[in-house]
ZAKE-246300 format. One line per field, with one value per residue: residue number from 1; x, y, z of N, C-alpha, C, O in turn. Coordinates in steps of 0.02 Angstrom, whole numbers, padded with zeros to 5 digits, always signed. Atoms other than C-alpha are relative to their C-alpha. Layout:
// ZAKE-246300
k	NUM ... .
n_c1	X ... .
n_c2	Y ... .
n_c3	Z ... .
ca_c1	X ... .
ca_c2	Y ... .
ca_c3	Z ... .
c_c1	X ... .
c_c2	Y ... .
c_c3	Z ... .
o_c1	X ... .
o_c2	Y ... .
o_c3	Z ... .
This chain:
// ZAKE-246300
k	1 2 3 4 5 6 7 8 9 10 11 12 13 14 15 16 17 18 19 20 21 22 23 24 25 26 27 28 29 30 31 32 33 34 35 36 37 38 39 40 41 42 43 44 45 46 47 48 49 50 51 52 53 54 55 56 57 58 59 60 61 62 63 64 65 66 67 68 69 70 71 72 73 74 75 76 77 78 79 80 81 82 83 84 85 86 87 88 89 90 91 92 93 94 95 96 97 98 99 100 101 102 103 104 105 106 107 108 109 110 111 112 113 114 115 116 117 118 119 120 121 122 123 124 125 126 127 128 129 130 131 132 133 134 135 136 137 138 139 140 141 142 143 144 145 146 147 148 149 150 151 152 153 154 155 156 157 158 159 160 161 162 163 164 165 166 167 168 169 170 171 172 173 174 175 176 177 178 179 180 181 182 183 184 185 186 187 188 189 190 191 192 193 194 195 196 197 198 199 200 201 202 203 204 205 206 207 208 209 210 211 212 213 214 215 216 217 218 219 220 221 222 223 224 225 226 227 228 229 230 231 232 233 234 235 .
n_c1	+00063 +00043 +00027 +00030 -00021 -00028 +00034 +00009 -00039 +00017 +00050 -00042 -00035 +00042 +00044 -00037 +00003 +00072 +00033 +00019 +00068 +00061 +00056 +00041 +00031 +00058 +00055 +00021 -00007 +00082 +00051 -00016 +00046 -00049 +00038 +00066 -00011 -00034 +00049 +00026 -00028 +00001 +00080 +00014 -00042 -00033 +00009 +00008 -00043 -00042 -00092 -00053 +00018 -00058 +00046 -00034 -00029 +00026 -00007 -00013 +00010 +00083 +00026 -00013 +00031 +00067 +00012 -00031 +00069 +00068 -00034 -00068 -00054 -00042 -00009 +00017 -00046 +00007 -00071 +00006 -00081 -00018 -00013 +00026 +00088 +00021 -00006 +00058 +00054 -00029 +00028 +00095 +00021 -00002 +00049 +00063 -00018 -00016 -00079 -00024 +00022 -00046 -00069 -00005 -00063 -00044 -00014 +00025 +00062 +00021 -00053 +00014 -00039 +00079 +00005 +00091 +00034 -00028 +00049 +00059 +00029 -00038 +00051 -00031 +00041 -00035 -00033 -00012 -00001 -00066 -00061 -00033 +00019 +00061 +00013 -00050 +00019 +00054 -00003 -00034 +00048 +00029 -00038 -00023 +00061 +00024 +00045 +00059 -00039 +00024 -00075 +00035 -00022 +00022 -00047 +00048 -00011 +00044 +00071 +00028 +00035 -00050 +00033 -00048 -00070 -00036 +00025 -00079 -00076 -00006 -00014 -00045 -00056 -00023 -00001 -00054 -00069 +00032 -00026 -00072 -00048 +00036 +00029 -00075 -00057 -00038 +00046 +00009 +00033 +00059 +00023 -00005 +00060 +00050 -00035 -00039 +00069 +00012 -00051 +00015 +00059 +00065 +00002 +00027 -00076 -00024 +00018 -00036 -00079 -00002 -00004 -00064 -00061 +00047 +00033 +00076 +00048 -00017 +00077 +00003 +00052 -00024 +00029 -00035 +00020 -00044 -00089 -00035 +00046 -00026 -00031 -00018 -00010 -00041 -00032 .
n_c2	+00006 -00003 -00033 +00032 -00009 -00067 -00018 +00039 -00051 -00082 -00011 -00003 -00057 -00038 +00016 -00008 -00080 -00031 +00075 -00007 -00010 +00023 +00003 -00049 -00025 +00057 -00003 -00069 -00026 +00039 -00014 +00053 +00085 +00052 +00038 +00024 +00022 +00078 +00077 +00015 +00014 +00076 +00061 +00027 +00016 +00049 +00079 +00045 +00065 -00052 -00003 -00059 -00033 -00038 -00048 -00017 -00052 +00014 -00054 +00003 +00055 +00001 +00068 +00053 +00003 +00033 +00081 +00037 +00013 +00092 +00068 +00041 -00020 +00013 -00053 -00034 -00056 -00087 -00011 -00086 -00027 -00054 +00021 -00041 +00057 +00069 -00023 -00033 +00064 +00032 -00031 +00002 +00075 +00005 -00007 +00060 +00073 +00048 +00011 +00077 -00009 -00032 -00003 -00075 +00022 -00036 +00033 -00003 +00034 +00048 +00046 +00037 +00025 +00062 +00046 +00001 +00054 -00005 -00053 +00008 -00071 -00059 -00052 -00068 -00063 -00059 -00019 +00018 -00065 -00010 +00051 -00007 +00063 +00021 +00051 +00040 +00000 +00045 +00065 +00016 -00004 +00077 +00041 +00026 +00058 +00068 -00009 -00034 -00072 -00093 -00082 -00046 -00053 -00034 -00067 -00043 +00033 -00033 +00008 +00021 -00036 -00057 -00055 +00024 +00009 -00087 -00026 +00027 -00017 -00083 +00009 +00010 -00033 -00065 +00008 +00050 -00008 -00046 +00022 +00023 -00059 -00011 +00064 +00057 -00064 +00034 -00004 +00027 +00074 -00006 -00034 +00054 +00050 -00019 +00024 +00061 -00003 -00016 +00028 +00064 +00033 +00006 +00051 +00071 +00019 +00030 +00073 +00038 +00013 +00073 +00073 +00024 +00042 +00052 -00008 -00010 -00024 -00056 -00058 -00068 -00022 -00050 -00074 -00112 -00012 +00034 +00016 +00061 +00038 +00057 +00058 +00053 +00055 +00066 +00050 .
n_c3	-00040 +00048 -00007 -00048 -00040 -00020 -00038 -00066 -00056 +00010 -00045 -00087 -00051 -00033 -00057 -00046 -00024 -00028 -00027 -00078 +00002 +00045 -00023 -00026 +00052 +00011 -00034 +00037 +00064 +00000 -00065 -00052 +00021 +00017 -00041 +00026 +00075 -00021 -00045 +00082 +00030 -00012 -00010 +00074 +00028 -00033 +00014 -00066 -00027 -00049 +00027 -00001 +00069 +00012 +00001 +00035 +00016 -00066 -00020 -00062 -00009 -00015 +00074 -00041 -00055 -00010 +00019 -00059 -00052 +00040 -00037 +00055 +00007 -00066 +00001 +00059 -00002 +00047 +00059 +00049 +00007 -00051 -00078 -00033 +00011 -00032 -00081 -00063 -00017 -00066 -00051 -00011 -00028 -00088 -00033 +00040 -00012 +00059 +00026 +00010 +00042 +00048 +00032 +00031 +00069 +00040 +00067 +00055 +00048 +00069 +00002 -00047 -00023 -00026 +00048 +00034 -00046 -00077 -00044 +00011 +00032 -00007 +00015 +00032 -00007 +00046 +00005 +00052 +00034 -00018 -00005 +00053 +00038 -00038 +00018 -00048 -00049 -00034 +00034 -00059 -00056 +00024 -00006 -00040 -00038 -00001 +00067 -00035 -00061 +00021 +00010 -00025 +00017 -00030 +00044 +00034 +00061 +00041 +00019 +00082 +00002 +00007 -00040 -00060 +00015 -00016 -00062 -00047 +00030 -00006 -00065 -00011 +00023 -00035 -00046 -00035 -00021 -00044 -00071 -00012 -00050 -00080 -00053 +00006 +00023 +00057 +00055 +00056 -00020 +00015 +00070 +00034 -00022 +00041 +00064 +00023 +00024 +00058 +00050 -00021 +00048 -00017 -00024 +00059 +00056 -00063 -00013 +00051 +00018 -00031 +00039 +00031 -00040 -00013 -00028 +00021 -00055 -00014 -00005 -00011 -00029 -00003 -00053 +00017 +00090 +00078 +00002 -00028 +00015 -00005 +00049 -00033 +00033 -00030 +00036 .
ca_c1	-00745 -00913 -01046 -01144 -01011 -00971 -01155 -01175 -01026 -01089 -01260 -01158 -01089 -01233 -01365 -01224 -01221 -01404 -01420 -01444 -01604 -01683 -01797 -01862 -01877 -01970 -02089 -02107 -02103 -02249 -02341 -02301 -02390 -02235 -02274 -02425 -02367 -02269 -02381 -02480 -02369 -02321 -02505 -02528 -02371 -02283 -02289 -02346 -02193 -02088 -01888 -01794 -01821 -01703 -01751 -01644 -01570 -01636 -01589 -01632 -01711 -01920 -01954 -01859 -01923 -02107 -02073 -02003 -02180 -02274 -02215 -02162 -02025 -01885 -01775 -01717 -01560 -01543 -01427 -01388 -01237 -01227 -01135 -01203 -01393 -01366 -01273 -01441 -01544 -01408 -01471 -01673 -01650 -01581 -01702 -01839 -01766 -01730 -01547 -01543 -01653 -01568 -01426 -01360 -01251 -01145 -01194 -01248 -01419 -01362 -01217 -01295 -01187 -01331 -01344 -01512 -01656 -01612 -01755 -01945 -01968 -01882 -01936 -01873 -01925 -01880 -01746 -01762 -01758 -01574 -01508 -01387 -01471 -01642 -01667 -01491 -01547 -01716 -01643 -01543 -01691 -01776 -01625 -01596 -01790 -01865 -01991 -02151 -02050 -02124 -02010 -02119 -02077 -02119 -02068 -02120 -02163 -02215 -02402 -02476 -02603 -02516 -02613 -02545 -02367 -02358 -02424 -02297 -02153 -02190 -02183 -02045 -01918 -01958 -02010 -01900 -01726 -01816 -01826 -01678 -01580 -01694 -01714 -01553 -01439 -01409 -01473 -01385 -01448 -01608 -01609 -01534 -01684 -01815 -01705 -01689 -01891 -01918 -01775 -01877 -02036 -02209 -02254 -02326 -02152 -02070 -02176 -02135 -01957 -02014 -02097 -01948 -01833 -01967 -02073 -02257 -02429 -02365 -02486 -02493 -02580 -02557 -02580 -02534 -02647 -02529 -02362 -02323 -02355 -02331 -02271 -02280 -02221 -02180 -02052 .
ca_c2	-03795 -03838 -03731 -03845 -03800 -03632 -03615 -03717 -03601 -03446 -03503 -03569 -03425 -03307 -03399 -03399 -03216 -03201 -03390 -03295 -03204 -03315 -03380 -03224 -03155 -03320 -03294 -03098 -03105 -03268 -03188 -03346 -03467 -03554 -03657 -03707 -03753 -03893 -03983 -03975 -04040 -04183 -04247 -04246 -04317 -04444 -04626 -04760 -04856 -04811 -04765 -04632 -04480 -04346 -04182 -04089 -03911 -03918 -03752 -03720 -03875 -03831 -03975 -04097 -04066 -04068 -04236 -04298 -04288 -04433 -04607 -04669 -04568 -04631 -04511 -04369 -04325 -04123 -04111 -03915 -03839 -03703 -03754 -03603 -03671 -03826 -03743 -03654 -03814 -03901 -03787 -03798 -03986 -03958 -03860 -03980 -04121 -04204 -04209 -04394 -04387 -04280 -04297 -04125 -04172 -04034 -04095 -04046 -04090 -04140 -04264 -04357 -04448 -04607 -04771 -04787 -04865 -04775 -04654 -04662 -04479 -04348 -04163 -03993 -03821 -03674 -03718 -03814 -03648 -03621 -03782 -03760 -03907 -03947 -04096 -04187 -04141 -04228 -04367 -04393 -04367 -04516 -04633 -04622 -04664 -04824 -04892 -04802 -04661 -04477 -04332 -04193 -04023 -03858 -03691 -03530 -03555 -03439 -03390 -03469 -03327 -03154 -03030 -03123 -03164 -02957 -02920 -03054 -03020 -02821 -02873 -02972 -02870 -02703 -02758 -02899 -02820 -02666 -02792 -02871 -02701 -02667 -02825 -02950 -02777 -02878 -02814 -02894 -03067 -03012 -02939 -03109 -03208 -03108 -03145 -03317 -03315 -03232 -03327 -03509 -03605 -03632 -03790 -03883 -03867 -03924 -04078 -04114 -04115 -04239 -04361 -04371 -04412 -04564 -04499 -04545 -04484 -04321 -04194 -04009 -03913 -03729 -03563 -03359 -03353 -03484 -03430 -03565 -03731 -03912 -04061 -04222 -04389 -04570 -04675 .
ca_c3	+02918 +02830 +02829 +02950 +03070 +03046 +03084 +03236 +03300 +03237 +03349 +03513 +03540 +03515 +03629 +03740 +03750 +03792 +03885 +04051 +03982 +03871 +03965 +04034 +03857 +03807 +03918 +03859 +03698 +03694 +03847 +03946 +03808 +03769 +03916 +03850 +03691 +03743 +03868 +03699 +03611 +03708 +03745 +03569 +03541 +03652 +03605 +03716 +03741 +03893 +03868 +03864 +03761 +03676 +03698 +03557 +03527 +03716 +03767 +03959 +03962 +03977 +03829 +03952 +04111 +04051 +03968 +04147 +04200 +04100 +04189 +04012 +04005 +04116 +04070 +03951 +03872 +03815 +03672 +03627 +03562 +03692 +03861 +03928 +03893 +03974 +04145 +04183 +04127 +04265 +04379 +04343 +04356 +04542 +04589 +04507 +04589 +04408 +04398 +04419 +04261 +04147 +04044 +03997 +03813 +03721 +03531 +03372 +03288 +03129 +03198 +03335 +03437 +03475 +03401 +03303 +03378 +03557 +03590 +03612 +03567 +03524 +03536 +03453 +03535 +03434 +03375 +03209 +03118 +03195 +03117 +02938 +02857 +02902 +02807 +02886 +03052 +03018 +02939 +03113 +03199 +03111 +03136 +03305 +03356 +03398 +03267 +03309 +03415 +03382 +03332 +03419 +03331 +03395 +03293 +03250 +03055 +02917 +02917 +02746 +02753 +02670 +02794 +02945 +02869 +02853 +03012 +03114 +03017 +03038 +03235 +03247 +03153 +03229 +03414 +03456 +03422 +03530 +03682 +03638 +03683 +03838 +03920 +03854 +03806 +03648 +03483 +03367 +03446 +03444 +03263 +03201 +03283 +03176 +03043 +03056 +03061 +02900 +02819 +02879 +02810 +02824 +02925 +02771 +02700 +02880 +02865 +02711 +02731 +02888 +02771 +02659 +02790 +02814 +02945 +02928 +02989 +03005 +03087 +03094 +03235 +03238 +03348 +03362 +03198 +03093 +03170 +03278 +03243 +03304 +03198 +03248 +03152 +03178 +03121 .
c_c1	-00060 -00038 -00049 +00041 +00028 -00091 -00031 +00046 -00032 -00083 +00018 +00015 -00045 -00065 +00042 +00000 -00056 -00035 -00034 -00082 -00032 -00070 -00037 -00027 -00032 -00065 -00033 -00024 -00094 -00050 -00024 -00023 +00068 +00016 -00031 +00008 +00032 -00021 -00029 +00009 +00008 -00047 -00023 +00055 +00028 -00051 -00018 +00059 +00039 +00069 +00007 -00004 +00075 -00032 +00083 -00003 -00046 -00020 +00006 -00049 -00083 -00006 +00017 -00054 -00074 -00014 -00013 -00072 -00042 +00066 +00027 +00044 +00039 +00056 +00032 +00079 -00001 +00069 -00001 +00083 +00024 +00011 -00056 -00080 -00006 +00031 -00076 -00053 +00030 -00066 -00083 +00004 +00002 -00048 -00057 +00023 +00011 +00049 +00031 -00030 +00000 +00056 +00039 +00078 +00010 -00002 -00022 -00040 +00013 +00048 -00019 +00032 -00026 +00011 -00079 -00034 +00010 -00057 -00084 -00031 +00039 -00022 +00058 -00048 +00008 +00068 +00039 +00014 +00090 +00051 +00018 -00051 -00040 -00008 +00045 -00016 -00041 -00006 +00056 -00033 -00036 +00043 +00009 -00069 -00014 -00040 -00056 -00009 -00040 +00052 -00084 +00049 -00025 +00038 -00056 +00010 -00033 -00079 -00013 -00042 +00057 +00000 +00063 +00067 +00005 +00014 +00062 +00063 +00008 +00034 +00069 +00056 -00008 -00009 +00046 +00073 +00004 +00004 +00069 +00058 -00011 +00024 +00057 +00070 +00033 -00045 -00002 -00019 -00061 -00031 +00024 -00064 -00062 +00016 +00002 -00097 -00018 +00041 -00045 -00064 -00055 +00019 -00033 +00071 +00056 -00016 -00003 +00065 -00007 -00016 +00039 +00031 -00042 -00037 -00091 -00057 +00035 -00047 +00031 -00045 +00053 -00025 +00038 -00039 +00046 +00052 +00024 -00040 +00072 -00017 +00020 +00007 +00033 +00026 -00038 .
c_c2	+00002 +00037 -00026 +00033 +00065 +00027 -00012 +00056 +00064 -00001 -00019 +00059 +00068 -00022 -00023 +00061 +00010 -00064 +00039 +00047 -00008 -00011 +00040 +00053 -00031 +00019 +00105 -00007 -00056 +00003 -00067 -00053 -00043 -00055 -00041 -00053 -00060 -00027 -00014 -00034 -00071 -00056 -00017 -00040 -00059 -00070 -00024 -00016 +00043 -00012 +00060 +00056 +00051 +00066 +00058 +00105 +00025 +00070 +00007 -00073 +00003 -00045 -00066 -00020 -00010 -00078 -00036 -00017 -00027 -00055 -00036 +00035 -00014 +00044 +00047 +00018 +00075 +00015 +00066 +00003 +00040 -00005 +00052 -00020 -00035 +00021 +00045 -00057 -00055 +00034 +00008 -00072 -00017 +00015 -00028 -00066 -00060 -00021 -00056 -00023 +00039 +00001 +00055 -00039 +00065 -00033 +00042 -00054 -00045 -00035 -00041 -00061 -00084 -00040 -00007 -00037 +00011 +00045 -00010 +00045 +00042 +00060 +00054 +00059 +00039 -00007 -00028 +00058 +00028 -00037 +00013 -00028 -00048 -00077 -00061 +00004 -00052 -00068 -00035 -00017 -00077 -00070 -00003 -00006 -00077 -00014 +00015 +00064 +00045 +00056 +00053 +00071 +00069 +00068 +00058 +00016 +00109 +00005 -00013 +00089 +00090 +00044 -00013 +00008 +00090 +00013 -00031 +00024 +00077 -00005 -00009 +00051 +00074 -00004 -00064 +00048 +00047 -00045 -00037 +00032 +00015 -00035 -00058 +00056 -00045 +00008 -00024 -00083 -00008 +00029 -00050 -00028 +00000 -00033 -00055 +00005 +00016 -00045 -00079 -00004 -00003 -00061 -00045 -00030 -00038 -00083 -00033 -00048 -00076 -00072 -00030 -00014 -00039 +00007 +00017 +00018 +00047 +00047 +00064 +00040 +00098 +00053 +00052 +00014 -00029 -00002 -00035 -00049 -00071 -00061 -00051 -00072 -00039 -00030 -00069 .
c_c3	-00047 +00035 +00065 +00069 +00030 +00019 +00070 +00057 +00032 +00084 +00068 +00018 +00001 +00039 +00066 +00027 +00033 +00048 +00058 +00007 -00044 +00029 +00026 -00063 -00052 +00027 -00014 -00052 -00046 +00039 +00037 -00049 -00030 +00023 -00006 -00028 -00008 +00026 -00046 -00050 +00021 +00025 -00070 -00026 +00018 -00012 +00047 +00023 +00040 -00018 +00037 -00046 +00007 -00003 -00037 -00006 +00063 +00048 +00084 +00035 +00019 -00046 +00061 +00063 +00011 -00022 +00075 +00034 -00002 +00050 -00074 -00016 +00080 +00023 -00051 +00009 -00040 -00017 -00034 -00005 +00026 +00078 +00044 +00031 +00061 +00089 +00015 -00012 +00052 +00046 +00032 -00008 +00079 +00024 -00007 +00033 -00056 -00008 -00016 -00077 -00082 -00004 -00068 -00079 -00045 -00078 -00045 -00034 -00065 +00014 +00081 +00040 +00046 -00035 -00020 +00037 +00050 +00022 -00018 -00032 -00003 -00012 -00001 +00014 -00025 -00018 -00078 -00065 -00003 -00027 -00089 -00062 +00029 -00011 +00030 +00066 +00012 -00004 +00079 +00052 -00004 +00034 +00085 +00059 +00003 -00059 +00024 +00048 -00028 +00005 +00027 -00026 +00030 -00028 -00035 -00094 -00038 -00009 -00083 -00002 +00000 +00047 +00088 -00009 +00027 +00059 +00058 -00029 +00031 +00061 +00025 -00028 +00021 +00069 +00028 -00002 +00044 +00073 +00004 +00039 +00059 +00029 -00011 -00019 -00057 -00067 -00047 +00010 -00013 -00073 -00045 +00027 -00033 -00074 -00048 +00003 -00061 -00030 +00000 -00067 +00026 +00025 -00045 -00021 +00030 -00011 -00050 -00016 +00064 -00029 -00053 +00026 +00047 +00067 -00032 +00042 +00029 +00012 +00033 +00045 +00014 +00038 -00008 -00063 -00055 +00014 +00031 +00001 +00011 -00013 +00045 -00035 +00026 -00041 -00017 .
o_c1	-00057 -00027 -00066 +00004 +00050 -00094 -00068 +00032 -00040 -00093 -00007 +00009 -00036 -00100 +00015 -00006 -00054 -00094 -00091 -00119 -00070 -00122 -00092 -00074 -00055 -00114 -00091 -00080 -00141 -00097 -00083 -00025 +00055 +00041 -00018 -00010 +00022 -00014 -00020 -00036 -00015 -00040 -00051 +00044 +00029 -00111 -00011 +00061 +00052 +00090 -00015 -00002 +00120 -00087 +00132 -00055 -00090 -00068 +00058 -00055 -00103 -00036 -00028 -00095 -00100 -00060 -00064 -00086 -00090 +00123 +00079 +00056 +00025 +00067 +00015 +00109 -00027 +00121 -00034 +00132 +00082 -00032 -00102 -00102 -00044 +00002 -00088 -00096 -00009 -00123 -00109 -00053 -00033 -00081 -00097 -00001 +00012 +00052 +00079 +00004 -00031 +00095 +00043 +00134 -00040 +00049 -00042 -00025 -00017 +00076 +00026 +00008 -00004 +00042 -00128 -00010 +00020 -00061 -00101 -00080 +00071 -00062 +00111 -00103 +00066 +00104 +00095 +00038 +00118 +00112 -00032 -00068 -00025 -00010 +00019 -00011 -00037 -00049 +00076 -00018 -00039 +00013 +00021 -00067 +00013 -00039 -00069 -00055 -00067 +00091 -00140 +00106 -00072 +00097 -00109 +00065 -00058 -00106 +00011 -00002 +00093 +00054 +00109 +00096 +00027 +00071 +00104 +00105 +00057 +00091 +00102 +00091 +00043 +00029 +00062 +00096 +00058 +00043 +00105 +00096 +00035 +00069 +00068 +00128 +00093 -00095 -00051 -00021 -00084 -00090 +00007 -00102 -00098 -00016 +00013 -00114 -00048 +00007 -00034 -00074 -00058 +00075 -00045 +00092 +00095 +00023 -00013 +00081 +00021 +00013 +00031 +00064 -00042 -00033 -00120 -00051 +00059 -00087 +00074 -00102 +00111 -00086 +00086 -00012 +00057 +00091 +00084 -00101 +00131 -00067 +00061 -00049 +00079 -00001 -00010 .
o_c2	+00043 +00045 +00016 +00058 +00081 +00078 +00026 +00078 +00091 +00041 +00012 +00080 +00109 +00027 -00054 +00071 +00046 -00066 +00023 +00050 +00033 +00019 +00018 +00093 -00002 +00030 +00126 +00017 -00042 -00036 -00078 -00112 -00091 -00098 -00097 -00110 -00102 -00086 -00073 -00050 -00121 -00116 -00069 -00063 -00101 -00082 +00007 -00014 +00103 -00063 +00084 +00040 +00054 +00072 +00072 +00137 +00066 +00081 -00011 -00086 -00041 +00006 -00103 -00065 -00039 -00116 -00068 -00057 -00033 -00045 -00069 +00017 +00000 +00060 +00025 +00044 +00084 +00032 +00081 -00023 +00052 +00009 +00032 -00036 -00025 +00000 +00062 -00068 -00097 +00015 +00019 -00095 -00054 -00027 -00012 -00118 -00120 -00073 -00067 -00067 +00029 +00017 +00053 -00065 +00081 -00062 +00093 -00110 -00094 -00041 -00049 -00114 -00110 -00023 -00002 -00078 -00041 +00056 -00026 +00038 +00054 +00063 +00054 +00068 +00019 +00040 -00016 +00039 +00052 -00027 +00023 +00002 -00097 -00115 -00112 -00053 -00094 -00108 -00093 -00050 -00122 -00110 -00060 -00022 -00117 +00027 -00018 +00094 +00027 +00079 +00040 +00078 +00051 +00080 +00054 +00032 +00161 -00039 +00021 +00133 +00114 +00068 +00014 +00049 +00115 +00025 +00000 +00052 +00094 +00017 +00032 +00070 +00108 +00039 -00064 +00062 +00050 -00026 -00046 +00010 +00023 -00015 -00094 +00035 -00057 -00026 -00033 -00121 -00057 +00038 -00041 -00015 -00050 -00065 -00063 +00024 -00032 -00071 -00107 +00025 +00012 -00083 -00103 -00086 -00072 -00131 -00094 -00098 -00130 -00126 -00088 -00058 -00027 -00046 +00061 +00018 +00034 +00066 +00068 +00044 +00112 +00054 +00060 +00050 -00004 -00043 -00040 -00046 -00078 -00088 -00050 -00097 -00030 -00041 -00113 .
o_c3	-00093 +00096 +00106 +00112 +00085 +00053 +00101 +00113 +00086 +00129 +00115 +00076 +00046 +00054 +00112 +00087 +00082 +00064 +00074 +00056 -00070 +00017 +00040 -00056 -00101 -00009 -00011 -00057 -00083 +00038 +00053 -00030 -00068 -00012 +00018 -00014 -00052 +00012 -00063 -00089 -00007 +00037 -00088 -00081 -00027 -00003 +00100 +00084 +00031 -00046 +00090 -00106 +00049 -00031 -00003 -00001 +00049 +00084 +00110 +00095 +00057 -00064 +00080 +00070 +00059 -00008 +00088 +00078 +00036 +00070 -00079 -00074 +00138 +00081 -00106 +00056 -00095 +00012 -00084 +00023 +00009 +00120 +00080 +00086 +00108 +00139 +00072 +00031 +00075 +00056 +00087 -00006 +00113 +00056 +00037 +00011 -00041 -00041 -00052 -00103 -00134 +00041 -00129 -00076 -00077 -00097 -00016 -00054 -00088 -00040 +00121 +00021 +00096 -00085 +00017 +00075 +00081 +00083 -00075 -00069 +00048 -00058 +00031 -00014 -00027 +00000 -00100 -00118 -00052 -00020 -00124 -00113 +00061 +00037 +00050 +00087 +00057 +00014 +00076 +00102 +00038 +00070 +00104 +00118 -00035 -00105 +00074 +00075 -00080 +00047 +00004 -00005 +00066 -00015 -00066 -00118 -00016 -00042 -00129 -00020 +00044 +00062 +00118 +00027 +00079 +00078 +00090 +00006 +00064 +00065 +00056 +00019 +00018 +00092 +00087 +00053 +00074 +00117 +00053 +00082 +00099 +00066 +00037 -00025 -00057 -00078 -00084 -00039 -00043 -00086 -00104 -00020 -00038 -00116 -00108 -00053 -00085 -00074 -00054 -00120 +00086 +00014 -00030 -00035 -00003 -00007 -00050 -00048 +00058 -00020 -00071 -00002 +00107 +00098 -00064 +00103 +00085 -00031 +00077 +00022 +00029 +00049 -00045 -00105 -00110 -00010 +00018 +00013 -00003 +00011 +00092 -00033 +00066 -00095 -00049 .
């Protein structure tokens, strides 16, 4: 098993453990602006041309469902590696009346199962941070847009600024695995998640790695004081 795959496992099966209260410790943990952050994202982001978009490492499917709500998107598939995920984004498509509109897919980021040239946009919510091998991911991401498509990114990054960096980092690694135990009764889920934050990159360094895997006009817009920040480039 390559390392790509022993981490893809390793992360199926713990956002499986906690699928049933992510979203309620999403919305804790960003005091509801996570929300936000994506309509944000995709007014700054989404291409003209109408299709089909991919809405990647998808999770319970909020990236999808706000796409669904521009008329150039016809409709969206959400590709995560965690069945679990995608049965409660089933379930918020029913009640959304989307279902005919989403196409829930069981994949992995960096092995995309698409022929190139198939999507208008594709968008990543937290979860580029999660993937083995950032740069194969984004080089997947590239290939299986249209020409002019937008990869829409969305991740909480390293503050450039030291003061800040301290200050978030301090946060995350002693109050997250704290609600993790409360509020998901899962600590060591929540004490990897800080983890995988500190272990990540600044968003200069993100959009770097996008314009090497030939994504141009790459733009950076950022919020929380620096720590989250969304990346947007076209093929």
């Amino acid at each position: 098993m390559s390392n790509i795959e022993r981490k893809s496992a390793f992360i199926s099966k713990l956002f499986g453990r906690i699928s049933g209260k992510y979203d309620y410790l999403n919305t804790v943990m960003t005091a509801g602006r996570h929300h936000n952050w994506r309509k944000i994202a995709i007014k700054i982001g989404l291409s003209t041309e109408k299709g089909v978009a991919i809405d990647l490492a998808s999770g319970t499917g909020d990236f999808s469902f706000e796409l669904l709500k521009y008329d150039l998107i016809d409709k969206v598939v959400s590709l995560d590696i965690t069945p679990e995920m995608l049965d409660i984004a089933f379930v918020k498509s029913v009640n959304k009346n989307m279902q005919e509109k989403v196409n829930l897919v069981v994949g992995d980021s960096h092995f995309l199962p698409f022929k190139s040239n198939s999507f208008v946009c594709a968008t990543v919510g937290f979860g580029v941070r999660n993937f083995e091998d950032v740069p194969i991911a984004t080089l997947e991401i590239q290939r299986i847009l249209k020409p002019k498509g937008k990869a829409i990114i969305l991740e909480i990054v390293k503050p450039r600024n030291w003061l800040m960096a301290k200050i978030f980092f301090m946060y995350f690694r002693r109050i997250t695995p704290i609600l993790g135990s409360i509020l998901a009764r899962d600590r060591e889920a929540y004490t990897y998640l800080p983890d995988s934050v500190g272990n990540f990159m600044t968003a200069n360094e993100l959009a770097d790695i996008m314009t090497n895997s030939g994504f141009k006009n790459v733009m950076i817009k950022k919020f929380a004081l620096g720590s989250v920040a969304i990346l947007v480039g076209e093929k």
